[in-house]
C-alpha positions in Angstrom: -91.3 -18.3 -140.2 -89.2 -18.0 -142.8 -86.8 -20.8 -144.8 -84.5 -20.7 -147.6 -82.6 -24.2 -149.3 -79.0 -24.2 -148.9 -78.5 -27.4 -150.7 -80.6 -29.5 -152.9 -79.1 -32.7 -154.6 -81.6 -33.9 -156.9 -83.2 -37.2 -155.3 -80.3 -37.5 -152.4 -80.5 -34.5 -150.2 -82.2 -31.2 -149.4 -80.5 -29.2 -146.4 -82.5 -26.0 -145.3 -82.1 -23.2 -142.8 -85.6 -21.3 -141.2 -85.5 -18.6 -139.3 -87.6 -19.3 -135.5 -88.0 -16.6 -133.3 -85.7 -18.4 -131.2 -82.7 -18.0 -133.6 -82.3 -20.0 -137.1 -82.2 -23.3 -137.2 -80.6 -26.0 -140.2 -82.5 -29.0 -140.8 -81.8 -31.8 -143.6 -83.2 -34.6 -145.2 -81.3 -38.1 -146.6 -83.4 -39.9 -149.1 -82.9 -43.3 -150.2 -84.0 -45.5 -152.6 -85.8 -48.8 -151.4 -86.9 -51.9 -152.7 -90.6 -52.0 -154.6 -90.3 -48.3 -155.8 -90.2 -47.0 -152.1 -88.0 -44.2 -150.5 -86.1 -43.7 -147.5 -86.5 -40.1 -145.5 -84.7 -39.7 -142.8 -84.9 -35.9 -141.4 -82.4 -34.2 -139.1 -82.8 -31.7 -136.6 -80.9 -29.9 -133.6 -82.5 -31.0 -130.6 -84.4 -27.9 -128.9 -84.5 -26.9 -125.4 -86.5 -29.3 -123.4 -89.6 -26.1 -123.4 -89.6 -26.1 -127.2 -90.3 -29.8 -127.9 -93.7 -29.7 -128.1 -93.6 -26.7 -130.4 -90.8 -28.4 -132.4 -93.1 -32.1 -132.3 -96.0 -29.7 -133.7 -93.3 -28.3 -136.5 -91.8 -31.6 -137.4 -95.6 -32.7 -137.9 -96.4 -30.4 -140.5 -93.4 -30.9 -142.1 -94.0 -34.4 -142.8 -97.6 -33.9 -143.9 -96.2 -31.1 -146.3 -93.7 -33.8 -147.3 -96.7 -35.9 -148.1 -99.1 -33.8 -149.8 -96.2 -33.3 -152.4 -95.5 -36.9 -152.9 -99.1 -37.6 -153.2 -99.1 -35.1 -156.4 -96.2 -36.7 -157.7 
């Protein structure tokens, strides 16, 4: 699998597109400032064919545990 960022605004937005075997794909993510020094991730995703959610649920998981091992070093 292979990605490349097709916009990044600093603190507001990242949109990417990978390239699946199934075709390429675009996925973004909104970020948001909370209260108490928190932020707000909310990720976005075509939905894929009902026999590629569990691969996609498996993808979507280790994007959010890359997301967290870089927030962790920050």
């Amino acid at each position: 699998m292979r990605g490349v960022y097709r916009e990044v605004v600093r603190q507001e937005r990242l949109v990417w597109m990978l390239d699946l075997p199934q075709g390429a794909m675009e996925r973004s993510a909104t970020l948001a400032d909370l209260d108490g020094g928190r932020t707000r991730a909310v990720l976005r995703q075509p939905t894929p064919p009902r026999e590629q959610c569990a691969q996609a649920e498996e993808g979507a998981g280790q994007l959010l545990d890359s997301f967290a091992e870089v927030l962790a070093s920050l």
